[in-house]
N, CA, C and O atoms as a GROMACS GRO file, in nm:
protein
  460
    1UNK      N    1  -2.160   1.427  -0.634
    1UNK     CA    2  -2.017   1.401  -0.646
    1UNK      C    3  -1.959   1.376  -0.507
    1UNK      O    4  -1.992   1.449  -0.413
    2UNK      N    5  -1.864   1.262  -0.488
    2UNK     CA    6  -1.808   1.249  -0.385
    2UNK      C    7  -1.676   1.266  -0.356
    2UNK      O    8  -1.592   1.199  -0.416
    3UNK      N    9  -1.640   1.357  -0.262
    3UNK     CA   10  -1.458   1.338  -0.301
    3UNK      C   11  -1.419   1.221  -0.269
    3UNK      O   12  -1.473   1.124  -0.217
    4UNK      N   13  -1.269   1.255  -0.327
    4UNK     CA   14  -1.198   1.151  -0.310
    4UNK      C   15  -1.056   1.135  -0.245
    4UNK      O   16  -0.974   1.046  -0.221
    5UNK      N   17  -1.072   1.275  -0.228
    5UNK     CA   18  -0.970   1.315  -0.113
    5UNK      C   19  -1.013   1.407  -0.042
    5UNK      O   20  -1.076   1.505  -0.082
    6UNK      N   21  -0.972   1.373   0.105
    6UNK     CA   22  -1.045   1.456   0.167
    6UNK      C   23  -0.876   1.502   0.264
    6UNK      O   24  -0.862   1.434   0.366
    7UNK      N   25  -0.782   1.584   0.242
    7UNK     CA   26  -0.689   1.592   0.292
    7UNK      C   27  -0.644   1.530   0.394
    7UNK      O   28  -0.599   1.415   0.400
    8UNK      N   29  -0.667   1.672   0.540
    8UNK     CA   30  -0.617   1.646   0.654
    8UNK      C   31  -0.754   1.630   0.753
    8UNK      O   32  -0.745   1.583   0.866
    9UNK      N   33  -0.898   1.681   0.689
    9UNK     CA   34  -0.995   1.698   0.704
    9UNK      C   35  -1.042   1.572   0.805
    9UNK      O   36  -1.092   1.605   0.913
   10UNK      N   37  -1.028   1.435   0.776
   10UNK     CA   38  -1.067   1.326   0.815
   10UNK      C   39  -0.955   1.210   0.839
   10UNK      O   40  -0.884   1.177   0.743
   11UNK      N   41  -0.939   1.151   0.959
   11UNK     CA   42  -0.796   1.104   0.948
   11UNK      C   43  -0.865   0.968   0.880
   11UNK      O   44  -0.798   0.924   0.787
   12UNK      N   45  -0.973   0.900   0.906
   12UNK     CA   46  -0.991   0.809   0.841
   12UNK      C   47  -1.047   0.768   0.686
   12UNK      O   48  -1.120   0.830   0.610
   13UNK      N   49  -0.991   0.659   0.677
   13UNK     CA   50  -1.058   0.681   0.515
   13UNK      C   51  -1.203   0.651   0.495
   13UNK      O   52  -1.268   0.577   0.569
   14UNK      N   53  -1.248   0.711   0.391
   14UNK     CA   54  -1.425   0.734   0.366
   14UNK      C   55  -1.453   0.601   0.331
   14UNK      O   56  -1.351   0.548   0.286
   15UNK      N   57  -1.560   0.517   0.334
   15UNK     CA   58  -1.624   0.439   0.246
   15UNK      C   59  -1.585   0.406   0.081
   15UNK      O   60  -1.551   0.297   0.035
   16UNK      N   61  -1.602   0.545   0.005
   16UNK     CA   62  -1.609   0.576  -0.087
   16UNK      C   63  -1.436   0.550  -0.112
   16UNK      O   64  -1.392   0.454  -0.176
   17UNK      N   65  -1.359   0.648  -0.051
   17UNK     CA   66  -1.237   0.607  -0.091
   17UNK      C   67  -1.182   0.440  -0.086
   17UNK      O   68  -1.114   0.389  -0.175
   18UNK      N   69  -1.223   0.378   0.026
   18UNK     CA   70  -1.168   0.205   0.032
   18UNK      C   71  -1.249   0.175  -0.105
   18UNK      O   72  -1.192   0.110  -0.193
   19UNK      N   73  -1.387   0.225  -0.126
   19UNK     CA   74  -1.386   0.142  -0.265
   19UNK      C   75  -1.285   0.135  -0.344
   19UNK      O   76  -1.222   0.041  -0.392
   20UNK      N   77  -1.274   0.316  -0.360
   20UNK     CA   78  -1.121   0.347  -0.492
   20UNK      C   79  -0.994   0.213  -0.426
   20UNK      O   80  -0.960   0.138  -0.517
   21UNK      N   81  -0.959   0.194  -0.351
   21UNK     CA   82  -0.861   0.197  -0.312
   21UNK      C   83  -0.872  -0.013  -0.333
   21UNK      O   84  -0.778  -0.089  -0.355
   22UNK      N   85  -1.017  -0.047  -0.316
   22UNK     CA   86  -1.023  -0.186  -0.360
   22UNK      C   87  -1.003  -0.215  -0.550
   22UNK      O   88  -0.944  -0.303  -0.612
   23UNK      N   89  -1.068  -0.119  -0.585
   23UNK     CA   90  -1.061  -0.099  -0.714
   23UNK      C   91  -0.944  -0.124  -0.753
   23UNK      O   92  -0.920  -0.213  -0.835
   24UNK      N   93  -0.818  -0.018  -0.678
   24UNK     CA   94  -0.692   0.009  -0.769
   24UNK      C   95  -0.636  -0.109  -0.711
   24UNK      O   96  -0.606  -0.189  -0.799
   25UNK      N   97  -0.608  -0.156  -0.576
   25UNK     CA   98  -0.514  -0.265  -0.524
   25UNK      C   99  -0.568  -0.344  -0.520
   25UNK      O  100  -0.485  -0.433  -0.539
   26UNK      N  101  -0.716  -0.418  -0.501
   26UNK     CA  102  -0.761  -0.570  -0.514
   26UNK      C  103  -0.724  -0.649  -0.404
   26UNK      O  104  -0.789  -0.752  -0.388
   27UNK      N  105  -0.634  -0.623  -0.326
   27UNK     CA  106  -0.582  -0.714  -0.219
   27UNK      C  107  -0.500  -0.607  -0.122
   27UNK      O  108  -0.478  -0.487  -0.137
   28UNK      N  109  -0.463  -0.706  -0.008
   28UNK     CA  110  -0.336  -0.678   0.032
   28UNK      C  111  -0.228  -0.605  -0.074
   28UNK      O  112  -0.232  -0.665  -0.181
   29UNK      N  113  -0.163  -0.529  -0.075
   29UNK     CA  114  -0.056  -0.502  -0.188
   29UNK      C  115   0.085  -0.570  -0.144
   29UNK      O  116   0.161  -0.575  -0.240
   30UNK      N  117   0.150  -0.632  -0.008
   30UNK     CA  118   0.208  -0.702   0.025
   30UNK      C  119   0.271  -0.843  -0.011
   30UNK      O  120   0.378  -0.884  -0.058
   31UNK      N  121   0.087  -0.925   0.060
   31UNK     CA  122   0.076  -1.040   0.073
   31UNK      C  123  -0.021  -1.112   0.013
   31UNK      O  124  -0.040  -1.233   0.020
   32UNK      N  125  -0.095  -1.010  -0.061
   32UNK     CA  126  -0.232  -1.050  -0.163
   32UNK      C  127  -0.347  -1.102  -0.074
   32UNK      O  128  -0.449  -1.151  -0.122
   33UNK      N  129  -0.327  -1.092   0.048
   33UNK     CA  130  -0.447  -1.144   0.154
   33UNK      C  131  -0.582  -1.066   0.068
   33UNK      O  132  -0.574  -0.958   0.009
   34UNK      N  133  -0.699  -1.150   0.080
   34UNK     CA  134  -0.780  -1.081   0.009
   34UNK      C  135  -0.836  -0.937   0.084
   34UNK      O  136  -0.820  -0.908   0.203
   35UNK      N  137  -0.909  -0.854  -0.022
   35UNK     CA  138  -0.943  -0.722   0.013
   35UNK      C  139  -1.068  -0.733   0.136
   35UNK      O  140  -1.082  -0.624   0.193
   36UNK      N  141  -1.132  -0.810   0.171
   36UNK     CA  142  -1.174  -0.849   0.289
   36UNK      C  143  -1.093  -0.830   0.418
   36UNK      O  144  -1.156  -0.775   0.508
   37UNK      N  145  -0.976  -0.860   0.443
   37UNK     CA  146  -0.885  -0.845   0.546
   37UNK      C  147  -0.821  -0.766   0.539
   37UNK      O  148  -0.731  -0.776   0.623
   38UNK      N  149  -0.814  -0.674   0.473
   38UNK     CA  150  -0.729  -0.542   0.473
   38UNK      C  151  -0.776  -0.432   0.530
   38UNK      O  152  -0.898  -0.415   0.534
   39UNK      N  153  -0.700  -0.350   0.576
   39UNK     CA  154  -0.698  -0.244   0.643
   39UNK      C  155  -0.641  -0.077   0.528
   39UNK      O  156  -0.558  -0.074   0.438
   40UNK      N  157  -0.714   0.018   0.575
   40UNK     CA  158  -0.661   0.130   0.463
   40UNK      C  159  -0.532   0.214   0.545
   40UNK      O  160  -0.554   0.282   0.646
   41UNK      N  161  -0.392   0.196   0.481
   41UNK     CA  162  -0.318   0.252   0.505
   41UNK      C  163  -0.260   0.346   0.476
   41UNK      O  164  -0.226   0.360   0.358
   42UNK      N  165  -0.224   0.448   0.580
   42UNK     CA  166  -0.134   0.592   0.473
   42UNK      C  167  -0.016   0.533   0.480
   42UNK      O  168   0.016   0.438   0.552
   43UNK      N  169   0.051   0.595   0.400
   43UNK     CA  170   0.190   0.593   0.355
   43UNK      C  171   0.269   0.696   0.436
   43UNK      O  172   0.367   0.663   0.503
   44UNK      N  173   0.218   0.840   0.430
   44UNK     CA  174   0.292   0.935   0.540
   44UNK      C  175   0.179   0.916   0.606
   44UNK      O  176   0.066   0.917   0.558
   45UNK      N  177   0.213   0.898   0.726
   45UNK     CA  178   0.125   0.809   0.880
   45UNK      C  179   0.044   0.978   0.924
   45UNK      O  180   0.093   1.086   0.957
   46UNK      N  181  -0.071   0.941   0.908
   46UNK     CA  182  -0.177   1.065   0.901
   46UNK      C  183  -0.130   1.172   1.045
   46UNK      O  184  -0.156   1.292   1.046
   47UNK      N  185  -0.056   1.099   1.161
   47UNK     CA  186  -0.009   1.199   1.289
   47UNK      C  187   0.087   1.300   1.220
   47UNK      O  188   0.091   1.418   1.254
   48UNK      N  189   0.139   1.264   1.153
   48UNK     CA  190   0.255   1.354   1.065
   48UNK      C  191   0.271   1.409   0.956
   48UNK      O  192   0.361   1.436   0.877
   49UNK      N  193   0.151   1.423   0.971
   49UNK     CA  194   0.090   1.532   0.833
   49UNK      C  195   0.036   1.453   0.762
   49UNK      O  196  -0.067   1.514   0.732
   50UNK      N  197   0.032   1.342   0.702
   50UNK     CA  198  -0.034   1.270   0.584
   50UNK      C  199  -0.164   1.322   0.574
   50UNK      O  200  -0.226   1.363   0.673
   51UNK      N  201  -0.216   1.323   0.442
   51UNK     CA  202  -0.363   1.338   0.356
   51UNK      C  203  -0.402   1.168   0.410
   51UNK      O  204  -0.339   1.068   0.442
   52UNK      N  205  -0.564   1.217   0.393
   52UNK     CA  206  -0.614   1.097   0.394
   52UNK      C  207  -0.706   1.108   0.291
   52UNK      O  208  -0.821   1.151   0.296
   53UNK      N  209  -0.602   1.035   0.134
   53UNK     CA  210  -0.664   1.095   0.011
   53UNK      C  211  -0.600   0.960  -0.059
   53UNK      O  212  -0.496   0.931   0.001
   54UNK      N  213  -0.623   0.885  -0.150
   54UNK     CA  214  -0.567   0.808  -0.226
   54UNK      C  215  -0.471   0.760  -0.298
   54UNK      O  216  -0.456   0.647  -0.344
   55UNK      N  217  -0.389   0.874  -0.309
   55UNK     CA  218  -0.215   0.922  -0.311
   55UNK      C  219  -0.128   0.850  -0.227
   55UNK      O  220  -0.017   0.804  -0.254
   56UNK      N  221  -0.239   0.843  -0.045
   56UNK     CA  222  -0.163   0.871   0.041
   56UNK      C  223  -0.199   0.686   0.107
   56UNK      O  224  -0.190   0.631   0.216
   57UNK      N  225  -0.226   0.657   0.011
   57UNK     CA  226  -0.357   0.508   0.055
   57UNK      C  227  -0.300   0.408   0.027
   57UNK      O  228  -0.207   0.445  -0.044
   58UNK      N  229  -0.296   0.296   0.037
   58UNK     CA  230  -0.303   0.162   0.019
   58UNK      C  231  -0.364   0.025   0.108
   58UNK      O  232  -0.365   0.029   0.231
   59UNK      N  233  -0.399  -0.057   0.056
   59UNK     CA  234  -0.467  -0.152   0.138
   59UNK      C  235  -0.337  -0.264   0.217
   59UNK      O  236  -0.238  -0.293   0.150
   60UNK      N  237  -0.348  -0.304   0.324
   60UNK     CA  238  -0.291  -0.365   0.392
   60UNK      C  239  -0.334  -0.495   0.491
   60UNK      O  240  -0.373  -0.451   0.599
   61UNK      N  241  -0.338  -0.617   0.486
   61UNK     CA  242  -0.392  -0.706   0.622
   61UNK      C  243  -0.307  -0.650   0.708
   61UNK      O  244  -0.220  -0.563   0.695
   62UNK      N  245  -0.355  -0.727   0.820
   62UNK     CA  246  -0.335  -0.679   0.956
   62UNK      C  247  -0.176  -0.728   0.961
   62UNK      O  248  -0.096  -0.645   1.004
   63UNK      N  249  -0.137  -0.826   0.929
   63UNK     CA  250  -0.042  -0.886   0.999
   63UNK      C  251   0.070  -0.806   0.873
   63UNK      O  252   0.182  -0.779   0.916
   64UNK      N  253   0.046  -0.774   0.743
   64UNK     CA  254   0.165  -0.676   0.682
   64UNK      C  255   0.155  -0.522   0.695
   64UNK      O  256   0.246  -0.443   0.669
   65UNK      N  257   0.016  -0.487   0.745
   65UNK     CA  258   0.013  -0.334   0.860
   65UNK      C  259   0.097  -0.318   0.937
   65UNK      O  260   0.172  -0.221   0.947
   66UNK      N  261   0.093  -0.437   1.014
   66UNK     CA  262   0.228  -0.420   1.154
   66UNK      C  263   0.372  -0.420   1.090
   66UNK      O  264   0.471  -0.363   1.136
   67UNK      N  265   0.362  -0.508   0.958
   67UNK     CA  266   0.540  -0.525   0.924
   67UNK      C  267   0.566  -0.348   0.918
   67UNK      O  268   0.661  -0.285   0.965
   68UNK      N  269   0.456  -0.302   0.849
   68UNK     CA  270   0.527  -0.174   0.783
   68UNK      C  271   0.530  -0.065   0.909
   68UNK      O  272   0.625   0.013   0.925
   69UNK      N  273   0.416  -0.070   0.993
   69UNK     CA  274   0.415   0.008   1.112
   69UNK      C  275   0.532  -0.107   1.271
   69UNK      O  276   0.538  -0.109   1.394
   70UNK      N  277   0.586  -0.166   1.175
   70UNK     CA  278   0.648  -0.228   1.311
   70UNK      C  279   0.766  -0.171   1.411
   70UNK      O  280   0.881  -0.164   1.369
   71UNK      N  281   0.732  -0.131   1.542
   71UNK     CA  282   0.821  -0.050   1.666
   71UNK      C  283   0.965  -0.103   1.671
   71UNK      O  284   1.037  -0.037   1.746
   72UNK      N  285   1.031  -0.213   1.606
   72UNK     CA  286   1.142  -0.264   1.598
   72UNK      C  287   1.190  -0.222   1.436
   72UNK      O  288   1.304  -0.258   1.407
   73UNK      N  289   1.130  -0.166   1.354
   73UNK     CA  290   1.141  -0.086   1.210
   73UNK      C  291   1.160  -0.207   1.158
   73UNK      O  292   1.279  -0.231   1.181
   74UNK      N  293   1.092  -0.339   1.077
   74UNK     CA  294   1.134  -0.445   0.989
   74UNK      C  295   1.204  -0.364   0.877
   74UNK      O  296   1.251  -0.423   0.779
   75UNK      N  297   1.211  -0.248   0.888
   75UNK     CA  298   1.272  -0.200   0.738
   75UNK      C  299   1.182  -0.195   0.640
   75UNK      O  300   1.213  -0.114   0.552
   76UNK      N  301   1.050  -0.271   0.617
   76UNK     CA  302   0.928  -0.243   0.512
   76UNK      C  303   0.885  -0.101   0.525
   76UNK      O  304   0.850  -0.038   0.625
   77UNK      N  305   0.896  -0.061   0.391
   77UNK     CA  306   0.826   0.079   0.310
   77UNK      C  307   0.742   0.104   0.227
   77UNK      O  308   0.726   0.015   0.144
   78UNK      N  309   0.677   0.196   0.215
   78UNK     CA  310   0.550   0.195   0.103
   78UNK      C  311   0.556   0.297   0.060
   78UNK      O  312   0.541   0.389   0.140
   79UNK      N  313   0.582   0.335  -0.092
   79UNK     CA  314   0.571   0.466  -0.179
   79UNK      C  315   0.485   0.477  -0.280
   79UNK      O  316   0.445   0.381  -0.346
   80UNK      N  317   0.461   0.564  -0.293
   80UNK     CA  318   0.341   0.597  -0.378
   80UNK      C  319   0.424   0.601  -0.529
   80UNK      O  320   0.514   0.684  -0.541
   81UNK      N  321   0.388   0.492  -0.662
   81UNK     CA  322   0.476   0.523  -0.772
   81UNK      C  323   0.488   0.598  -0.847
   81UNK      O  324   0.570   0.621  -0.759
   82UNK      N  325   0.496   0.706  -0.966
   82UNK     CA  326   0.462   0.808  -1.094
   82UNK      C  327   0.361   0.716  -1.146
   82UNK      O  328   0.277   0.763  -1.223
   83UNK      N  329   0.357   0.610  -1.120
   83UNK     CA  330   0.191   0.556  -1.181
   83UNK      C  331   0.100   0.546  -1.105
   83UNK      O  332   0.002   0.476  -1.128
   84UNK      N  333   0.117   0.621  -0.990
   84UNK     CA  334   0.012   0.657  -0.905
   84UNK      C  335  -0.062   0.516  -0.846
   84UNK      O  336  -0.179   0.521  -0.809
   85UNK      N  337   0.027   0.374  -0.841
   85UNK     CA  338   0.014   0.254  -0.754
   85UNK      C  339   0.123   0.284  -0.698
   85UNK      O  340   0.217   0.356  -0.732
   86UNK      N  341   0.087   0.171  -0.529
   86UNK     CA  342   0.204   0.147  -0.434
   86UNK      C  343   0.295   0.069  -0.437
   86UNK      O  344   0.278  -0.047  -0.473
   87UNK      N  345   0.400   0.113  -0.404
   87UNK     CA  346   0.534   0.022  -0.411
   87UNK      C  347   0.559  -0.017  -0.330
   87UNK      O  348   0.550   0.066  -0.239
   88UNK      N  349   0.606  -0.148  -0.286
   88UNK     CA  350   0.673  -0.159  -0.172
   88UNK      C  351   0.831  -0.166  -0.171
   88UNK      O  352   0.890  -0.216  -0.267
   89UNK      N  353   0.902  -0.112  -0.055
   89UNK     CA  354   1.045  -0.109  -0.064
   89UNK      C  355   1.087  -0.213   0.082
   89UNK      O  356   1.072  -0.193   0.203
   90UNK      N  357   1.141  -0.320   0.008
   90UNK     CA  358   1.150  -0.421   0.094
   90UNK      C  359   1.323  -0.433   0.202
   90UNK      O  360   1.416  -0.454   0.125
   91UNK      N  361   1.369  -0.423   0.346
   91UNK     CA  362   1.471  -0.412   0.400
   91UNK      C  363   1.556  -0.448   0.366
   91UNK      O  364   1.534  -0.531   0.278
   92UNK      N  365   1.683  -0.430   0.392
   92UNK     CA  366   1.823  -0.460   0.294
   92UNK      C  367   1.837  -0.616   0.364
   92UNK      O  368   1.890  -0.702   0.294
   93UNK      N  369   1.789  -0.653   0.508
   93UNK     CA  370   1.802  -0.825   0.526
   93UNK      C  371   1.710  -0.878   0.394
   93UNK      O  372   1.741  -0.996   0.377
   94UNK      N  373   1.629  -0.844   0.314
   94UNK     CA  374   1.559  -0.915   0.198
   94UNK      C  375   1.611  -0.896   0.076
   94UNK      O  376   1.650  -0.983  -0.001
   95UNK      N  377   1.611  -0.749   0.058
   95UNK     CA  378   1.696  -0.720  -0.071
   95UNK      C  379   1.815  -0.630  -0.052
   95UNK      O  380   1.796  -0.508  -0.061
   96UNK      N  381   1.960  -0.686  -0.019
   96UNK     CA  382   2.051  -0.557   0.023
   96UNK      C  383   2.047  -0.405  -0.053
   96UNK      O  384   2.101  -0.300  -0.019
   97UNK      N  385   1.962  -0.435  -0.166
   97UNK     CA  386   1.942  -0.322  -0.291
   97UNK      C  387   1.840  -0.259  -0.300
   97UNK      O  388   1.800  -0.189  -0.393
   98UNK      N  389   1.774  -0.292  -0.165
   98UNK     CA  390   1.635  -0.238  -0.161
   98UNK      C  391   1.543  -0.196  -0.289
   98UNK      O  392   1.486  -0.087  -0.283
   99UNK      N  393   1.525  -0.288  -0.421
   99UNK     CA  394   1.456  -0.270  -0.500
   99UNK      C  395   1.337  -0.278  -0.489
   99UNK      O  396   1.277  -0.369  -0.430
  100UNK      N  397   1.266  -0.143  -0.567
  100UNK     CA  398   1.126  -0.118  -0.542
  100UNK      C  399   1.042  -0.262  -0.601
  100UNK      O  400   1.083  -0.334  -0.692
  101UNK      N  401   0.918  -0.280  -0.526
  101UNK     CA  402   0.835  -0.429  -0.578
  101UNK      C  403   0.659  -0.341  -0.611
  101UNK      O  404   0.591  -0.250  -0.563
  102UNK      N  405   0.654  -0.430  -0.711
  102UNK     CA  406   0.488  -0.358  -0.728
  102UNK      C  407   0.413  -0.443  -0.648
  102UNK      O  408   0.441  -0.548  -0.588
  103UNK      N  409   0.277  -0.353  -0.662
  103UNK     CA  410   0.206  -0.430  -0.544
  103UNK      C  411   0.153  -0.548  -0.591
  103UNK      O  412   0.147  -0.582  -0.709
  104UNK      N  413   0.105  -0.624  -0.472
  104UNK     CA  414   0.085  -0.764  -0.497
  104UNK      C  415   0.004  -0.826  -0.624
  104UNK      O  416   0.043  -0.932  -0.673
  105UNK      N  417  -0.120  -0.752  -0.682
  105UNK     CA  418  -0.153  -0.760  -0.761
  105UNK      C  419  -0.149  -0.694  -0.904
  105UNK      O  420  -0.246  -0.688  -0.979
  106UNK      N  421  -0.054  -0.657  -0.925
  106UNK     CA  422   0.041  -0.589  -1.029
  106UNK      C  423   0.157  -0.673  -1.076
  106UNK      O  424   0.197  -0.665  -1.193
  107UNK      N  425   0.215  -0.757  -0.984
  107UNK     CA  426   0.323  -0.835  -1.007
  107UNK      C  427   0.328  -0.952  -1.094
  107UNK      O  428   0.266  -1.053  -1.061
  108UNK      N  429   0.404  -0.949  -1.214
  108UNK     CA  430   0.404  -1.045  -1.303
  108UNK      C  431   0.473  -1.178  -1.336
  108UNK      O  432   0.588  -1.182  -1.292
  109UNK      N  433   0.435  -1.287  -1.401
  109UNK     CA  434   0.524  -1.386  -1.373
  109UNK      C  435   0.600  -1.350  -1.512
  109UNK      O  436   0.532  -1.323  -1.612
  110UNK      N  437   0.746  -1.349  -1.516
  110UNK     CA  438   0.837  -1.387  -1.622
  110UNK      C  439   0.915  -1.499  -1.654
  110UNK      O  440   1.025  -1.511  -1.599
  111UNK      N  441   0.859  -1.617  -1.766
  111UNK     CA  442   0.952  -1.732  -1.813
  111UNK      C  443   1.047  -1.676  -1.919
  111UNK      O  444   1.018  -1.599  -2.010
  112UNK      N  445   1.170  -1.731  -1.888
  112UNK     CA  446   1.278  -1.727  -1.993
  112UNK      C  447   1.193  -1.762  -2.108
  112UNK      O  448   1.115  -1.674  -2.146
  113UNK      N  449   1.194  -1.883  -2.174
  113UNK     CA  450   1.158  -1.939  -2.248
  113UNK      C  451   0.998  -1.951  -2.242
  113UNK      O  452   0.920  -1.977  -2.150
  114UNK      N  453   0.981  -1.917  -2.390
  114UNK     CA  454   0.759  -1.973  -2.401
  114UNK      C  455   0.770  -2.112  -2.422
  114UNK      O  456   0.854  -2.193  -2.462
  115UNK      N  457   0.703  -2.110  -2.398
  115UNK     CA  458   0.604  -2.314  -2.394
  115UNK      C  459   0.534  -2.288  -2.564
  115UNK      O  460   0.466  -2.376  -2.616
   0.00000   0.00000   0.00000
């Protein structure tokens, strides 16, 4: 048996967990960059207590890593949902209502009208 969380124990994520973590997100959860270019991100930034456990996880490319870790704050957020996928909470310059977005590969197309 392998865990799958390993708390505060390991700041980086295991092997085993990026699988889980390709499994559940498939991509970027951002920008859909494929799971090849992604990076495993915490959500509470592991210096500040974060688990480095799957709760605390999501996949990220490099270039929407920096939006969310960016030193000028773009305002991008990432929460973990009650369905246990990541959300992103996008800055009020994008959405003044900051409505939560599912992740990239969760997101659905809706037509008014069927064909």
């Amino acid at each position: 048996e392998v865990p799958l969380n390993v708390g505060r124990e390991k700041r980086l994520f295991t092997p085993t967990q990026r699988k889980a973590l390709l499994l559940r997100d498939e991509c970027c959860i951002k920008c859909g960059a494929p799971a090849s270019r992604t990076q495993a991100h915490h959500l509470e930034h592991w210096i500040d207590g974060g688990a480095t456990d799957l709760d605390n996880g999501c996949l990220l490319c490099t270039s929407c890593h920096h939006d969310v870790h960016d030193v000028h704050d773009s305002g991008w957020d990432v929460v973990m949902g009650f369905d246990r996928h990541p959300w992103l909470i996008p800055p009020a310059t994008v959405d003044p209502r900051r409505r939560p977005l599912p992740a990239y590969n969760r997101r659905t197309l809706h037509l008014d009208s069927a064909a």
